[in-house]
LOKETOR-147475 format. One record per residue (C-alpha): residue in one letter; x, y, z. Coordinates in steps of 0.05 Angstrom, whole numbers, plus 5000, padded with zeros to 4 digits. Example, Ala and Ser with C-alpha at 12.3 -4.5 7.8 and 13.67 -1.06 7.14 Angstrom:
<rs>
A524649105156 S527349795143 
</rs>
This chain:
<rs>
X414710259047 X416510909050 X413611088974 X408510578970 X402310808926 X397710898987 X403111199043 X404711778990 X397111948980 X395711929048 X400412409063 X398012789010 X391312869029 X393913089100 X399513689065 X394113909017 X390314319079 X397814679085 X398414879016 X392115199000 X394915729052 X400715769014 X402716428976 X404216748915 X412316808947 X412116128968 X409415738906 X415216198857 X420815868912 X418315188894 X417815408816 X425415648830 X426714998856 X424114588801 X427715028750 X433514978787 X434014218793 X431814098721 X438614498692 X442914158738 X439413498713 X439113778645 X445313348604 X442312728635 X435912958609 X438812968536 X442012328543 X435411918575 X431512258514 X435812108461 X436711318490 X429011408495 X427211728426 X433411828390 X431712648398 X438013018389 X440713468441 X437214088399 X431013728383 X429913548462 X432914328478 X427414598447 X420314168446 X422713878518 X426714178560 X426715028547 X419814928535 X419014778610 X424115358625 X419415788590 X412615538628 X416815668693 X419316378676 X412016568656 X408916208715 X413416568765 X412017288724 X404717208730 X402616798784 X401317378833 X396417618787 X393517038777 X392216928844 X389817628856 X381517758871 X378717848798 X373018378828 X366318328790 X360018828788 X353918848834 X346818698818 X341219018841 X339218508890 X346618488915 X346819288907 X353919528932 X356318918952 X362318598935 X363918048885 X369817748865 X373317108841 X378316798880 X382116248860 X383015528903 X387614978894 X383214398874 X387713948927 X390813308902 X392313218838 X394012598791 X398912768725 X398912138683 X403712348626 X405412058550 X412211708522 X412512118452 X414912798483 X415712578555 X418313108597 X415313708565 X408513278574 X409813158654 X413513748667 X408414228641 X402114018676 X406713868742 X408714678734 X400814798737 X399414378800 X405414718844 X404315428813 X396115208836 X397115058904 X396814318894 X399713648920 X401413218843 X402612488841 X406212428769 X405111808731 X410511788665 X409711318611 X413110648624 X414910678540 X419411198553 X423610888613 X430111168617 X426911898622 X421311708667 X426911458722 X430812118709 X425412528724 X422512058788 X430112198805 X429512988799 X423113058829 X424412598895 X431612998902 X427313688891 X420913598934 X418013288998 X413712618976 X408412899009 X407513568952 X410213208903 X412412428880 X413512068821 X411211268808 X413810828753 X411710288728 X406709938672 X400410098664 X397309648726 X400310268769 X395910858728 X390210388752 X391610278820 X392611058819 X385611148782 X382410858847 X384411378890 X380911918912 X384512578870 X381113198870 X384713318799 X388012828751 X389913038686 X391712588623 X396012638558 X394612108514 X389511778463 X382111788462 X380911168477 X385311138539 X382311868566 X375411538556 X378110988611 X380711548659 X374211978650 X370511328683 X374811198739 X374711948749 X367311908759 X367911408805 X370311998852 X367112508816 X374512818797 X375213488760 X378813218703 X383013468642 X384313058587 X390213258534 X388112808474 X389212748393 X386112618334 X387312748250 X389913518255 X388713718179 X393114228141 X389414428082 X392514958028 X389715407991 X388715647913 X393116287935 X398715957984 X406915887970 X407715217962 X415115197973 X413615528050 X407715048062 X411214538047 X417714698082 X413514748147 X409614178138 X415313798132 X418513978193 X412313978234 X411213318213 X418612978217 X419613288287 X419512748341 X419412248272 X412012498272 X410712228348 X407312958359 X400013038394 X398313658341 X403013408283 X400313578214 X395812848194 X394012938131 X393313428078 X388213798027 X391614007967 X388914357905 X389013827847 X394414187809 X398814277864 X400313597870 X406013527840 X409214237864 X408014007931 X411913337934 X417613597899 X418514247950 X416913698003 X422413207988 X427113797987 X424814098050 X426713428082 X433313348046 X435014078074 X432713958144 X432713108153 X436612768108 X442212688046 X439112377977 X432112278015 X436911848060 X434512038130 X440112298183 X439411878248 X442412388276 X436612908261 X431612418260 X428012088318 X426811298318 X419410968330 X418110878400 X418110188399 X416909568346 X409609558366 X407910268345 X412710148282 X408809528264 X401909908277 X405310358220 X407009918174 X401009628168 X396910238156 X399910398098 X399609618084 X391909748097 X392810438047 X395909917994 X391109417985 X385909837981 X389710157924 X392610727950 X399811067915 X405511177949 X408111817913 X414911937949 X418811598006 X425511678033 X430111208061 X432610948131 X439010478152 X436410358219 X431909888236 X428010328290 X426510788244 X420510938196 X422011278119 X417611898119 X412011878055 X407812238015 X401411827993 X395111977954 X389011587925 X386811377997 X380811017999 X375911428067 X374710668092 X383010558098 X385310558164 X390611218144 X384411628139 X380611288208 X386711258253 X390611738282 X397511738251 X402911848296 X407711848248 X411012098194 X406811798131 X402612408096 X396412258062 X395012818011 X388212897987 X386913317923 X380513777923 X376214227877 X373114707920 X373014917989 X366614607996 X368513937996 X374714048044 X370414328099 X365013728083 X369913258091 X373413528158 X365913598187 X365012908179 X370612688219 X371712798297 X373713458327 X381313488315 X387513798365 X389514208319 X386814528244 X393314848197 X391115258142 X396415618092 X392816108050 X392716818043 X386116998023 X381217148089 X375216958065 X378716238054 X381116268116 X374616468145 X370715978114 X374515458146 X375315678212 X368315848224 X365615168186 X370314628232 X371914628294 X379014408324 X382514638386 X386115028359 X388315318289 X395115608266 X395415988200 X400415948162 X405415538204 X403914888247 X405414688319 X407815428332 X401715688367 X403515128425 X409115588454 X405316118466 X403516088545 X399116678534 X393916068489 X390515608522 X392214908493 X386814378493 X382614008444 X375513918431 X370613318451 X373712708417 X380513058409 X380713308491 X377713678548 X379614278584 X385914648573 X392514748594 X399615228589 X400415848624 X394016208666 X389415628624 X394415088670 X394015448728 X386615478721 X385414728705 X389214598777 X383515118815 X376515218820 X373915878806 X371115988870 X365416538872 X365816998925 X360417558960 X361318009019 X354218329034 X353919119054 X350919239121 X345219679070 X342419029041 X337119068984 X335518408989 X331218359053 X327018778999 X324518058974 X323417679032 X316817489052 X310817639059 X309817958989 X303518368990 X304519108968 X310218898936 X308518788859 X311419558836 X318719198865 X317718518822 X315718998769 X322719328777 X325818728785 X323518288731 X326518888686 X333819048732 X334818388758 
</rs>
């Protein structure tokens, strides 16, 4: 079979020795290439995403498709320089020599990729690997099917299997991958699932990258707007129907802001999402699937019982669909404050002082992302010196994703490693040291036998 699991990675392994030799002007033609195939394939793009995830043709623009436009423009601007010797200084026991850094495609490389944004998540690491030097095996998520065969489509049309294929399937094919040999594989998804990939990666003793989650808290100062916060909490939480890796979780409020806060909320989402809190299907994605919607619904079942108030929800008409919702008095057993969200319920938590905000985020796992609105920098400080989170936005949320020039990655439970732009290109090398000895070498200085030689240790144990 000409694409059968083990044929593909053979030849794989074999092309991988050819690449490595490739060049700066070689890799940008394949980068070309990509970019080129992806806006011819771009309309079936939007229509496999919006059958997928009900993502309008903007929505998909924008967090999918130019997204990748924009990692391919900035891979092709830089990648000379990336792949340039990064020269380093001398020591005294490697006096004038040179030292440099020289980056090496790892070799063959595994991309197992996420349904909730699913070509932005496959495209982007896939960019990395080519722009690296690397052969990639891409592995899209079976929950998003109607992209996942577009894209097997565009890749198989755009490269040779042996650089670059694409496999569908559930997730008995990510396994049978996971027992391969790659030098590299890289995961989006949930903890739990990167903790699975981590051990078959040991198995082969992998380099391995792992693009997780976790509760991303927003928390909102004494000082902040209220009407902005909540404005851009809103949309970074309704975006994708809140399917989003680094979407805002849940929220620290000051006590009296409570009510200031729900009403700019529900506003911000009849301006952006919906008409009389009804939501627009047309704006709003749908829940992946029933399973995911049912894993939902009872969370905030869970949030109920344990006597928890929903303070606002809107509405849907369609039965894929989830009403967004604002909810307070959680209990820190209920299941909204343990879990990962994933969607678009917000659990507000009222607080005093800072002290207890940063007590209370210390407590939890190291989270994707941190969001803090507030325009006092001692606050500010405070916070991001206290917790730790991959990475923190101020004033705004998801934003500091599109900027290639950041590395993206979490922390721990919530990832490890990193990824867009130089930070991608890295994950898909090693950082190979590299020394070329003078013909006036110092060192033979130090070899043995060491008598009348204690005023050079001397000088050593002070220069070396």
């Amino acid at each position: 079979m000409e694409h059968s699991l083990s044929h593909v990675f053979a030849a794989q392994q074999e092309r991988q020795h050819a690449l490595r030799m490739t060049n700066a002007k070689e890799r940008i033609a394949k980068l070309r290439r990509l970019k080129q195939a992806i806006a011819q394939y771009e309309d079936r793009l939007f229509e496999a995403l919006q059958e997928d995830l009900r993502k309008n043709k903007q929505e998909a623009a924008l967090t999918e498709v130019y997204f990748i436009y924009s990692e391919i423009d900035h891979a092709i601007n830089k990648l000379e320089s990336w792949m340039a010797k990064k020269r380093k200084a001398f020591t005294l026991t490697s006096f004038l020599s040179s030292n440099w850094i020289q980056y090496e495609p790892l070799g063959n490389a595994l991309i197992i990729a996420p349904w909730n944004y699913p070509f932005q998540l496959s495209m982007s690491p896939l960019v990395s690997a080519i722009a690296a030097g690397c052969t990639a095996i891409l592995k899209p998520s079976e929950y998003s099917p109607r992209t996942a065969a577009m894209m097997q489509r565009l890749i198989r049309e755009t490269f040779p299997k042996e650089e670059v294929d694409c496999f569908l399937g559930e997730k008995e094919v990510a396994i049978e991958l996971l027992k391969l040999p790659f030098h590299k594989i890289f995961f989006t998804g949930s903890p739990e699932v990167g903790k699975q990939v981590m051990k078959a990666g040991a198995e082969h003793l992998a380099n391995i990258t792992l693009e997780l989650g976790g509760k991303s808290p927003v928390v909102i100062g004494p000082d902040a707007d209220i009407y902005e916060a909540a404005t851009k909490i809103a949309w970074g939480k309704l975006i994708n129907a809140g399917q989003t890796c680094i979407a805002p979780d849940y929220l620290y409020l000051p006590e009296d802001a409570i009510f200031a806060f729900c009403q700019a909320y529900q506003a911000a989402i009849n301006r952006m999402f919906a008409q009389a809190d009804i939501m627009y299907p047309e704006r709003y994605a749908k829940i992946i699937n029933s399973r995911h919607k049912n894993r939902l619904e009872a969370l905030l079942l869970d949030a109920q019982q344990r006597n928890a108030i929903i303070l606002w929800e809107g509405k849907v008409n369609e039965e894929d669909s989830l009403p967004p919702s604002l909810i307070a008095g959680l209990s820190p057993d209920s299941k909204l404050m343990q879990e990962e969200i994933f969607g678009p319920i917000l659990p507000i938590i009222p607080y005093k002082n800072l002290k207890e905000v940063i007590t209370h985020i210390q407590a939890k796992p190291k989270p994707l992302a941190m969001y803090i609105f507030a325009k006092n920098n001692k606050f500010i400080n405070q916070l991001t010196q206290a917790c730790s989170s991959g990475s923190v936005c101020i004033n705004d949320v998801l934003i500091q994703v599109s900027n290639p020039n950041l590395p993206f990655g979490g922390v721990n439970h919530s990832g490890l490693g990193s990824c867009h732009g130089f930070y991608g290109f890295k994950a898909f090398s090693h950082e190979r040291a590299m020394m070329k000895q003078t013909r006036f070498s110092l060192s033979t200085l130090i070899y043995p036998p060491y008598q009348g030689k204690d005023r050079l240790f001397n000088l050593l144990k002070r220069w070396m």
